[in-house]
C-alpha positions, 0 to 999 in steps of 0.5 A, spaced: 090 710 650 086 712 644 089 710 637 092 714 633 087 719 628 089 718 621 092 724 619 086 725 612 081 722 618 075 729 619 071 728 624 065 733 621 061 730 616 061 733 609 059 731 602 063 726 599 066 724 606 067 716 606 069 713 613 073 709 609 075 710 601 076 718 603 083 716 608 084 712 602 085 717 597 088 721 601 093 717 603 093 715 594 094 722 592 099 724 597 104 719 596 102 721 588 104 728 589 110 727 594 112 723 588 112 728 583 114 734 587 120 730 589 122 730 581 121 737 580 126 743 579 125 748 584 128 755 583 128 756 593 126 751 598 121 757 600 117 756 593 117 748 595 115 749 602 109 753 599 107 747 595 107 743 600 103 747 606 098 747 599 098 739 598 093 737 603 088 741 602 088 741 595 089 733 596 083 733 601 079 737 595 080 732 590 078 726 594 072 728 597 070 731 589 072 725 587 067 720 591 061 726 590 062 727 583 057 721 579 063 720 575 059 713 572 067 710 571 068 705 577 073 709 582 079 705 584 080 709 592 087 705 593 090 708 586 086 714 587 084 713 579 077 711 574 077 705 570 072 703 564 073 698 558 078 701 553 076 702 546 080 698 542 083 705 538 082 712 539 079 715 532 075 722 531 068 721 528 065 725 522 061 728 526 065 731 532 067 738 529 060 738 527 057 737 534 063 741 537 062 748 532 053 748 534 055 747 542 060 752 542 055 757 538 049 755 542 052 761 547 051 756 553 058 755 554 061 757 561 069 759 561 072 754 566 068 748 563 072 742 562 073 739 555 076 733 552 083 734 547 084 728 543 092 727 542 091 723 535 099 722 535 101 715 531 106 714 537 102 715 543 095 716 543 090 720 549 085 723 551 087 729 555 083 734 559 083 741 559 078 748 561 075 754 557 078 760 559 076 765 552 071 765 547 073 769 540 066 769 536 068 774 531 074 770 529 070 763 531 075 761 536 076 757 543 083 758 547 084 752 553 087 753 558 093 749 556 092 747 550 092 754 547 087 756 541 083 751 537 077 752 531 070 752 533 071 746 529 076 744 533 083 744 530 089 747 534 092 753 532 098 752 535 104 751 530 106 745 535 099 742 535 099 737 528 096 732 533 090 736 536 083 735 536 078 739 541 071 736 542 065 737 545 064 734 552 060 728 551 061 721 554 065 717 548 071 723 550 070 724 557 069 717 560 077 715 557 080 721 558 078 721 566 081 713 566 087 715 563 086 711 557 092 710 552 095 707 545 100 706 540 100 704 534 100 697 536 093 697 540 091 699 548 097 700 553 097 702 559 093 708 562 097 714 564 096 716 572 092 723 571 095 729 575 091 733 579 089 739 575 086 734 571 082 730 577 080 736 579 077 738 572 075 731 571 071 732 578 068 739 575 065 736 570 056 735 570 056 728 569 049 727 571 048 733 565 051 727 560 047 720 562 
């Protein structure tokens, strides 16, 4: 008798595909989502019902643009997670709103590009990942997807937004935010677990452009 085929096991081999660390992450991020959707108000089974016919084709994306993508963070498969030394305090440069400005004029910009949001709040600070999906030059501009509007210098135009910065994505952001990175005001705490959107955005990211 044959034995039983992992349930994330692919018999074709694709591009990111590891005999090993693929059903890994799978099995990580599944176990993630069920979590997450057992925790969720939803207005009818059919609505649940769909998320989850979705889930595995969604988790089967993540995992293998995960080992693709030459994030150059170490990938830790049995928590579906990135890890890198942590910075003792997450503080914006002088020159960032500098660097974001010329980057968002330079016209090289893609809508869909993912870009780091630093939350500089006293209580809990992070580095959170979101994507471009407007650019108003005239008015000098950017809308994120989540975050909603920003300066071309990279302040938030939200009335709930005191906190926010918008940066260019370089490796002194990203590499922190894909980890998950936190602080207080006492210093490095835990790393927060990334959502799969931001897998996903983390995953979308030219890492080799950034070396």
């Amino acid at each position: 008798m044959s034995g039983q085929r992992d349930i994330f096991e692919v018999v074709e081999q694709r591009p990111g595909y590891d005999p090993v660390a693929f059903p890994e992450l799978c099995t990580a991020l599944y176990e993630r989502e069920l979590a997450v959707l057992s925790q969720l108000q939803v207005n009818s089974a059919a609505g649940l019902q769909r998320r989850l016919r979705s889930l595995s084709y969604y988790i089967r994306n993540a995992a293998r643009a995960m080992l693709s993508c030459g994030c150059p963070c170490e990938l830790d498969v049995q928590n579906a997670s990135w890890q890198t030394p942590q910075k003792r305090q997450l503080k914006s440069t002088a020159t960032r709103g500098r660097k974001l400005e010329k980057w968002l004029q330079s016209k090289d910009v893609q809508l869909g590009t993912t870009v780091p949001i630093l939350n500089l709040d006293p209580h809990l600070q992070q580095v959170r990942l979101d994507s471009i999906d407007r650019i108003d030059s005239e008015q000098g501009r950017v809308h994120c997807n989540e975050f909603g509007w920003f300066l071309f210098t990279g302040e938030n135009c939200e009335s709930d937004g005191d906190h926010l910065l918008l940066a260019k994505p370089e490796l002194t952001w990203l590499q922190p935010a894909v980890c998950g990175h936190q602080w207080s005001h006492k210093g490095r705490i835990d790393p927060r677990t990334l959502s799969l959107r931001e897998l996903l955005l983390a995953t979308a990211i030219d890492w080799q452009l950034l070396s």
